[in-house]
C-alpha positions as CSV (number, residue, x, y, z in Angstrom):
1,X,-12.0,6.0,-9.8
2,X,-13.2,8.9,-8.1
3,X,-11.8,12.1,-8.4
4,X,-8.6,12.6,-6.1
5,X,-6.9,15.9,-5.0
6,X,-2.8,16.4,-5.7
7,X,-2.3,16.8,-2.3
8,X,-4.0,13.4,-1.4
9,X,-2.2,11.7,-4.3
10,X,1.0,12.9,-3.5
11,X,1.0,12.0,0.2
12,X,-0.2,8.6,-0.8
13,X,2.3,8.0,-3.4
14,X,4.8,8.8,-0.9
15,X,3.5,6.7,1.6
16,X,3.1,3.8,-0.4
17,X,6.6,4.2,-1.2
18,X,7.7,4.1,1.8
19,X,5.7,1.7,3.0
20,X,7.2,-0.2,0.4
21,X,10.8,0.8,1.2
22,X,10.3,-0.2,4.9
23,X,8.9,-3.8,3.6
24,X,11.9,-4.0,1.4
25,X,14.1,-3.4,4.0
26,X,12.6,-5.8,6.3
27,X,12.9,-8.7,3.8
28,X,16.8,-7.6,3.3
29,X,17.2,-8.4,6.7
30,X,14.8,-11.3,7.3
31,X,16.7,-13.2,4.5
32,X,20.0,-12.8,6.3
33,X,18.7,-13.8,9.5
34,X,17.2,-17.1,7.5
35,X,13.9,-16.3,8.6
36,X,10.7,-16.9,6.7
37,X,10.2,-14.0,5.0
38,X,6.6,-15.0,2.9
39,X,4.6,-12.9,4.2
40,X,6.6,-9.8,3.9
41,X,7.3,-10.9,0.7
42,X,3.7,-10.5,-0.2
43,X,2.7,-7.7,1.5
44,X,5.5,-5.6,-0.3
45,X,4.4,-7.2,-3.6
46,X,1.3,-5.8,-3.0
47,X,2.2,-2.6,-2.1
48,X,4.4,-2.4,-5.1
49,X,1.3,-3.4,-7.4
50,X,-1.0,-0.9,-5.6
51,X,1.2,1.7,-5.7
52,X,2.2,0.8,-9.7
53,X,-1.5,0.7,-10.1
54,X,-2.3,4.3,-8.5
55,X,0.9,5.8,-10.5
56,X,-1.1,4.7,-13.6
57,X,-4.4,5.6,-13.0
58,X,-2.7,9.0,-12.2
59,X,0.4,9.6,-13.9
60,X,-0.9,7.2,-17.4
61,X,2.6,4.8,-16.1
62,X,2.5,1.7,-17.6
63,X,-0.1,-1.2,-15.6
64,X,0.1,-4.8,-17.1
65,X,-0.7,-7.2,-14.1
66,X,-3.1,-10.2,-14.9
67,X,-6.4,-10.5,-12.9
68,X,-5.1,-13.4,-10.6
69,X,-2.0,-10.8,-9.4
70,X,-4.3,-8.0,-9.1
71,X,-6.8,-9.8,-6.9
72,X,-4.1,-11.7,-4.8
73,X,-3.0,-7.7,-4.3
74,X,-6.3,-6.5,-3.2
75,X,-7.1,-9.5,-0.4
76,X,-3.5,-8.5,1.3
77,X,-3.9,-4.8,0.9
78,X,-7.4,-5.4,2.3
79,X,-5.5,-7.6,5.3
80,X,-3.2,-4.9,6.2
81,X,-6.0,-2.3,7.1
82,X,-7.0,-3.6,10.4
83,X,-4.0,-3.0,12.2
84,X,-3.6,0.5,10.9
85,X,-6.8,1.3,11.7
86,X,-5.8,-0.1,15.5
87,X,-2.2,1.4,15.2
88,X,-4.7,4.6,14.6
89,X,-7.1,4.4,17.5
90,X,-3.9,4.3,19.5
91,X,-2.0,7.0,18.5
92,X,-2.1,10.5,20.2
93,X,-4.4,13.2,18.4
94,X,-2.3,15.1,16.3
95,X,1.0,13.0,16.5
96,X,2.8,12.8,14.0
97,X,2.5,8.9,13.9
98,X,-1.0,9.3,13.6
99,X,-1.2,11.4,10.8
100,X,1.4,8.7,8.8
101,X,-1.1,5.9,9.5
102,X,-3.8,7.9,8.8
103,X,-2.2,8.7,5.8
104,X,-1.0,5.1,4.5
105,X,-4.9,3.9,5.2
106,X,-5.9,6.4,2.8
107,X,-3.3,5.5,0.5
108,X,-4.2,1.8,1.1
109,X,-8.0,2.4,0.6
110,X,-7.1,4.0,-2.5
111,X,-4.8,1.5,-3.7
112,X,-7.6,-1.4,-3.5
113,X,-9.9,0.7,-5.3
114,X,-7.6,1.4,-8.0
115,X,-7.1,-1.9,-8.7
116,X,-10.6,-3.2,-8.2
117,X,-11.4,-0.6,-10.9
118,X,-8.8,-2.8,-13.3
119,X,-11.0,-5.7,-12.9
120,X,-14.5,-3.8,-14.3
């Protein structure tokens, strides 16, 4: 993995934490509502395993995911970038909202290539 700056790694720590948090919380309440709740399910899975996997490559934390996990992780990391990238375009230069998503896509970008590195 390339070489990463501690600013950039603490920012995206913390925003894959709270990305994670914010999935979390969403299945909390999608489960009492009754809805269907599988695709937040495995989109905070994912983020869970990117951000374990970024912690280890890191922080030398503990990583023991098998290769069928850690590519199921990757395709719905991967699947999340789009509407960042949109949510991005959007935003007003120098928002703060911008800077969060811009942010998380980093953290994302460098999730996937964490864990792609896992696979070599």
């Amino acid at each position: 993995m390339k070489t990463v700056n501690q600013e950039t790694q603490d920012f995206s720590i913390k925003s894959l934490e709270s990305t994670f948090n914010k999935l979390s919380n969403a299945y909390k309440t999608m489960t009492e509502k009754g809805s269907n709740t599988t695709l937040v399910k495995k989109r905070r899975n994912a983020v869970k395993i990117g951000l374990e996997s970024l912690k280890g490559a890191w922080n030398e934390k503990v990583f023991s995911y098998d290769e069928e996990t850690i590519l199921a992780s990757i395709e719905v990391l991967q699947s999340l970038i789009p509407s960042i990238e949109k949510q991005i375009a959007k935003a007003n230069e120098g928002s703060s909202q911008k800077t969060l998503n811009e942010r998380r896509l980093i953290a994302l970008k460098l999730s996937i290539e964490s864990l792609e590195n896992r696979l070599k």
